[in-house]
C-alpha positions as CSV (number, residue, x, y, z in Angstrom):
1,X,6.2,-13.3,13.9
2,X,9.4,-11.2,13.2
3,X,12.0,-11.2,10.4
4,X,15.6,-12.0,11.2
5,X,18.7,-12.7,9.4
6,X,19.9,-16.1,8.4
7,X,21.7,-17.9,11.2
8,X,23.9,-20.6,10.0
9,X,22.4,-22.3,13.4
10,X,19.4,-22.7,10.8
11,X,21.1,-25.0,8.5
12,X,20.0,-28.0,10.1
13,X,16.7,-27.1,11.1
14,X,16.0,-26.2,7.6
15,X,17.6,-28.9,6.1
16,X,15.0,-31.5,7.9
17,X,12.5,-29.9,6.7
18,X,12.6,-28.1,3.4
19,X,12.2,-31.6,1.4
20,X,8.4,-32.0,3.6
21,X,7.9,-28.5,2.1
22,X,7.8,-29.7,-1.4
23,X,5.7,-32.5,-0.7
24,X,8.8,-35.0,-0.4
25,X,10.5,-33.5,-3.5
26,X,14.3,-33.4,-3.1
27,X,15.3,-29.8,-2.8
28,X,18.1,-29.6,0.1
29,X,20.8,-30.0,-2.6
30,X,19.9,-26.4,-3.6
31,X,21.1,-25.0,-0.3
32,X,24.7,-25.8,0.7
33,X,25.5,-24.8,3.9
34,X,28.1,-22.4,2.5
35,X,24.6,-20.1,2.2
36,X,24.0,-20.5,5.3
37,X,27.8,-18.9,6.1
38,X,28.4,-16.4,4.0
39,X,25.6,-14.9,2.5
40,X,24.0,-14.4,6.2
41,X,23.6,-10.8,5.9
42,X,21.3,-10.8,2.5
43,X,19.2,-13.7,3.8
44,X,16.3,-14.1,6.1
45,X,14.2,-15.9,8.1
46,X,10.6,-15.5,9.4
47,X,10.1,-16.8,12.9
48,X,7.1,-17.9,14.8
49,X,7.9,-18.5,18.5
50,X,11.4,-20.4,18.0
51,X,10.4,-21.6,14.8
52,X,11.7,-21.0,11.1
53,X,8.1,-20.5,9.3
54,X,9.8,-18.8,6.0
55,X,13.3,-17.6,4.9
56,X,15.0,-16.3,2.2
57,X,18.2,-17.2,0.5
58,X,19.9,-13.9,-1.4
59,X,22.9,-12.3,-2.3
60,X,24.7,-9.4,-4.2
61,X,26.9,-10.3,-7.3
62,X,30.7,-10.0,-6.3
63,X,30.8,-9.6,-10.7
64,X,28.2,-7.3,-11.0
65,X,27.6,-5.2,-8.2
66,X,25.1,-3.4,-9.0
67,X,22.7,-6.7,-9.7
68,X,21.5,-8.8,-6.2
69,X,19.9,-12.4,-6.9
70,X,17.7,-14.1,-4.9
71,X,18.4,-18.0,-4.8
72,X,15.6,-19.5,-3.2
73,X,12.2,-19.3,-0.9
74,X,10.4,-21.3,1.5
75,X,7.4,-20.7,3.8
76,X,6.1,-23.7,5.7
77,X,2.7,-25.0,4.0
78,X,0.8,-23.8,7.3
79,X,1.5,-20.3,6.8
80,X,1.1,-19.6,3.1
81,X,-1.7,-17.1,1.9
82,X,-0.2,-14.8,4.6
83,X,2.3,-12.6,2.6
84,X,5.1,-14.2,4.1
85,X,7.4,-14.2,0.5
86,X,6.2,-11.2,-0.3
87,X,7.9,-9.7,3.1
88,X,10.7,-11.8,2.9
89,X,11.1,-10.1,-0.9
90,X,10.4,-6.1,0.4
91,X,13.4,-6.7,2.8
92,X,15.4,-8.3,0.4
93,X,14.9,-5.7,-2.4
94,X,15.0,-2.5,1.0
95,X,18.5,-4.2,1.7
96,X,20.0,-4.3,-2.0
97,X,18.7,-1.3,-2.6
98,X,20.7,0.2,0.3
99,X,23.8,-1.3,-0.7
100,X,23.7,0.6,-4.4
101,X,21.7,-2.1,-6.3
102,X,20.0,-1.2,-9.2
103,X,18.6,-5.0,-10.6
104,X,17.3,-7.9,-8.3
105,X,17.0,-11.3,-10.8
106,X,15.9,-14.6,-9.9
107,X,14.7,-17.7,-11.8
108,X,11.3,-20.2,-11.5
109,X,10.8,-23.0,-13.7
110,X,8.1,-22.5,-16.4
111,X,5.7,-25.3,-14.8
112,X,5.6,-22.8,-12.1
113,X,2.7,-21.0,-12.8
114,X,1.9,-19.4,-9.1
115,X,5.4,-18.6,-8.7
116,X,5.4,-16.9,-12.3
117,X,2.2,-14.9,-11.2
118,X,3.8,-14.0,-8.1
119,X,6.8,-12.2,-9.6
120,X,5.0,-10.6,-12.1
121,X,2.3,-9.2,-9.1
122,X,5.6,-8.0,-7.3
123,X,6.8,-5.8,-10.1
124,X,9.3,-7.8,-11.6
125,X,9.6,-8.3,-15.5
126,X,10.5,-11.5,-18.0
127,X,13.5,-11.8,-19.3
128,X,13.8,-12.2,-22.7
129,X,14.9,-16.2,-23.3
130,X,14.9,-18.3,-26.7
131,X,11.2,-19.6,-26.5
132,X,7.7,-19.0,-25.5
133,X,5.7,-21.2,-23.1
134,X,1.7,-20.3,-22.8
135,X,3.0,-16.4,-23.7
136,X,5.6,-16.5,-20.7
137,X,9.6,-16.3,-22.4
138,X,11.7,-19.4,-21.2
139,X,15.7,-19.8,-21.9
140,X,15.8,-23.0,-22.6
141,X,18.4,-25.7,-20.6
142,X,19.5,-22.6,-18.6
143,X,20.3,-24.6,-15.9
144,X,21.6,-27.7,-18.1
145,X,19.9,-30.2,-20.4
146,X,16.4,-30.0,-19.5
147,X,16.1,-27.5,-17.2
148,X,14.5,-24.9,-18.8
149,X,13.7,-21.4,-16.5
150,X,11.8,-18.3,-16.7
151,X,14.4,-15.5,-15.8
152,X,13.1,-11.9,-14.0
153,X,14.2,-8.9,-13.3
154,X,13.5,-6.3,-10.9
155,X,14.9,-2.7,-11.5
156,X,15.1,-0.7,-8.0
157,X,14.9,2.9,-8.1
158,X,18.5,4.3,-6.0
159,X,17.8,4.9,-2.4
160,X,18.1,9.0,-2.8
161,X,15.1,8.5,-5.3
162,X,12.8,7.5,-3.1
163,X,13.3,10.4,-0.4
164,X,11.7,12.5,-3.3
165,X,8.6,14.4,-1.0
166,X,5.5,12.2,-1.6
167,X,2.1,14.2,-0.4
168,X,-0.5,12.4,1.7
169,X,-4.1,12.5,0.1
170,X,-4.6,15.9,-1.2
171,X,-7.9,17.5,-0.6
172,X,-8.6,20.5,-2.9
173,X,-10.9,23.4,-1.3
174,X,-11.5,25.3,-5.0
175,X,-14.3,23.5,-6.2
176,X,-14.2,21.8,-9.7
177,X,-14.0,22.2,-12.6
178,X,-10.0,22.5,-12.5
179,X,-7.0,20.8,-14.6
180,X,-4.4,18.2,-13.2
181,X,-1.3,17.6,-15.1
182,X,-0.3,13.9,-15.1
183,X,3.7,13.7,-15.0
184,X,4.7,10.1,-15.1
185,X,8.4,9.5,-15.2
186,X,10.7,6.6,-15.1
187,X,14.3,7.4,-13.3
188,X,17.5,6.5,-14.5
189,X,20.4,6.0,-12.7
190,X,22.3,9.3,-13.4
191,X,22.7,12.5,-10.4
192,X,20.0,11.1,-8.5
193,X,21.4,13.6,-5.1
194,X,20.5,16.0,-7.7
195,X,17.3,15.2,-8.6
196,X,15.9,14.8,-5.2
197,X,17.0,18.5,-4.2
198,X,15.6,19.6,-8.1
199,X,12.0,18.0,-6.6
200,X,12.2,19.6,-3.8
201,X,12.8,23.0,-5.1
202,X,9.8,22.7,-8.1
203,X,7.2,22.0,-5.3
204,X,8.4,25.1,-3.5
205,X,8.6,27.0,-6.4
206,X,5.0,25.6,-7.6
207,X,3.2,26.5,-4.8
208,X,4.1,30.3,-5.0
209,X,2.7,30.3,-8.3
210,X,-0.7,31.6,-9.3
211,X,-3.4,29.1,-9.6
212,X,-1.2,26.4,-7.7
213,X,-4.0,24.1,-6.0
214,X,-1.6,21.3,-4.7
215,X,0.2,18.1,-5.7
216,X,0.3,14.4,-4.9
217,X,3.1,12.4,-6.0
218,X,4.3,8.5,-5.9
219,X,7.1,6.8,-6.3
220,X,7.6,2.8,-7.2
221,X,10.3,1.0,-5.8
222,X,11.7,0.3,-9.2
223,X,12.0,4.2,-9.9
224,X,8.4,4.7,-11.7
225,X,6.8,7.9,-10.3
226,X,3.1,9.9,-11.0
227,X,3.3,13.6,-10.0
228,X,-0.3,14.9,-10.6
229,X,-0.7,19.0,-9.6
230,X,-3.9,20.6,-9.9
231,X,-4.4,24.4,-11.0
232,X,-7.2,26.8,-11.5
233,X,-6.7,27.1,-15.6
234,X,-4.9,26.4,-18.4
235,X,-3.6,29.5,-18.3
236,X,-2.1,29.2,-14.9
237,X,-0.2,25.8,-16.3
238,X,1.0,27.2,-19.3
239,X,2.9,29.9,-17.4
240,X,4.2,27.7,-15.0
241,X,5.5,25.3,-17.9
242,X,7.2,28.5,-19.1
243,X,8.5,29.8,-15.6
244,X,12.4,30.1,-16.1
245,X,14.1,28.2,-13.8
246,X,11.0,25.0,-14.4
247,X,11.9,25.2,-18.2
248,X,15.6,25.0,-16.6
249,X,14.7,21.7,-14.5
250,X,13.0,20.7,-17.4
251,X,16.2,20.7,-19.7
252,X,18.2,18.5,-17.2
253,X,15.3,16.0,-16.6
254,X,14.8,15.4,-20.4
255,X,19.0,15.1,-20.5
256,X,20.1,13.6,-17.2
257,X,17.4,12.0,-14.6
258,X,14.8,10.1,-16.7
259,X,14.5,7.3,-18.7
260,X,10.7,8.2,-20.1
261,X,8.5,10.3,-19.0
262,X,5.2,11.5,-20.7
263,X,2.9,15.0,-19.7
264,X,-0.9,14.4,-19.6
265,X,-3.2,17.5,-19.1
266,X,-7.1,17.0,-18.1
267,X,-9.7,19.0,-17.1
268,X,-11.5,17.9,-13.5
269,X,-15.5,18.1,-13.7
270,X,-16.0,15.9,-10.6
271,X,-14.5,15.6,-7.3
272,X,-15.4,13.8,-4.1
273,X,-13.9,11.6,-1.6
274,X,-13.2,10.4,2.7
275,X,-13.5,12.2,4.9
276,X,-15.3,15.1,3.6
C-alpha cells in the first residue's frame, strides 16, 4: 500500500462507495467534487493495488492561514485496525506543518465515541463548546439545528522546531547514583530559527562542562519537548545553571521561545537497560 495525493479521477470511485462505508448511511453529499479539484494537494488517498482503501479530505484556511482543517476520513471496513487514519493524519499534519501551519481543527459528532478516542490518542485537544456530553465539551447546533459537534484542535510545533538535535538512547558509563535534570518545555511560535541554533549551541556548550554525562531530548509534533541531561553532582548542575552565556539562553527562553516550561532535578539510584 502507498499514500498518494487525491486525484479528482477518484471522485467517482469514491463516490460509489463511501455510502457502503457507513453501512448505507448517506454521506456523499459531504464531498462535492469541488474537493476533489481544488484541495488535491492537501488530500490523500491510500491505495492497495489500483484500489482507494482510505483517503483524506484536507485543506488550509485561505482566512486563517496559519489554521489547516481536515474535512473528512474514510478507510474501507476491510482494512480498519491497520493505522490507516492515523497515516493519512501524520501526512496531513507533516504537510501543513510545512506550509507555516500552526493549528490543524476538525469536528466528529458527539455519538462518536471511537472517533472522539481517536483524536484525543493522536494529540489533539477539545475545544471548549456550550455543553458537556459524558465529560466530552460539545457546541451545540454547530452545524445547524441539531447537529451538535465535538470541535479539536491540534497545535503543530513550526517546522524549524523539530530539527532541534534529538539524541538516540543514551547509555551512561559513570555508574549511579547521578542526577538528571528534567526540562520540559512547550514552544511558542516566536524566533523559532533562533532557537534551534540556541539548542544547538547549549549541547555543545554542556558537554565541555565538568560533570557533563550526556543528554536525551524529544520533541512532540505539537511543540512539547523533554530534555533530560545527566551529571555527576549537584554541584556540577548548579554551576552549569550559573554558566554565563546558559543564564543568557535562559533569559531569552523565559522571554521569547516558550510557552511553559518547568525544571525538575532527581537523583539516579538505579540504572539498567538493552543492550548492555
Amino acid at each position: 500500500m502507498l499514500i498518494r495525493h487525491l486525484e479528482e479521477e477518484d471522485y467517482p470511485t469514491i463516490m460509489a462507495v463511501i455510502d457502503q462505508w457507513w453501512d448505507g448511511r448517506p454521506m456523499a453529499a459531504m464531498l462535492p467534487k469541488l474537493f476533489f479539484q481544488h484541495f488535491v494537494d492537501t488530500s490523500f488517498a491510500i491505495v492497495d493495488g489500483d484500489t482507494v482503501v482510505a483517503f483524506l479530505v484536507g485543506l488550509v484556511s485561505a482566512v486563517h492561514p496559519l489554521e489547516a482543517y481536515i474535512h473528512f476520513v474514510g478507510v474501507h471496513p476491510e482494512y480498519r485496525q491497520r493505522g490507516l487514519a492515523r497515516k493519512l493524519y501524520e501526512e496531513f499534519i507533516a504537510t501543513v506543518r510545512n506550509r507555516g501551519c500552526r493549528e490543524v481543527h476538525c469536528v466528529t459528532s458527539p455519538g462518536n465515541r471511537g472517533s472522539i478516542a481517536f483524536h484525543l490518542h493522536m494529540g489533539f485537544q477539545c475545544q471548549e463548546g456550550d455543553a458537556i456530553v459524558e465529560g466530552i465539551p460539545v457546541t451545540r447546533n454547530y452545524d445547524g439545528r441539531g447537529n451538535s459537534r465535538v470541535r479539536f484542535v491540534l497545535r503543530v510545533a513550526p517546522k524549524s522546531a523539530q530539527e532541534e538535535p534529538c539524541s538516540t538512547v543514551l547509555r551512561i558509563a559513570e555508574p549511579p547514583p547521578y542526577y538528571a535534570v528534567i526540562f520540559s518545555s512547550s514552544l511558542s511560535a516566536n524566533d523559532q530559527e533562533g532557537y534551534v541554533q540556541a539548542a544547538r549551541d547549549m549541547e555543545t556548550l554542556a558537554r565541555n562542562q565538568p560533570g557533563f554525562l550526556g543528554l536525551e531530548s524529544v520533541r512532540s509534533i505539537d511543540g512539547l519537548g523533554i530534555t533530560v541531561s545527566y551529571w555527576t553532582s549537584l554541584e556540577s548542575i548548579q554551576k552549569w545553571r550559573e554558566q554565563t552565556r546558559h543564564r543568557e539562553v535562559q533569559l531569552t527562553g523565559r522571554t521569547v521561545w516558550y510557552d511553559a516550561f518547568s525544571v525538575r532535578v532527581a537523583r539516579v539510584d538505579r540504572a539498567y537497560g538493552y543492550p548492555l
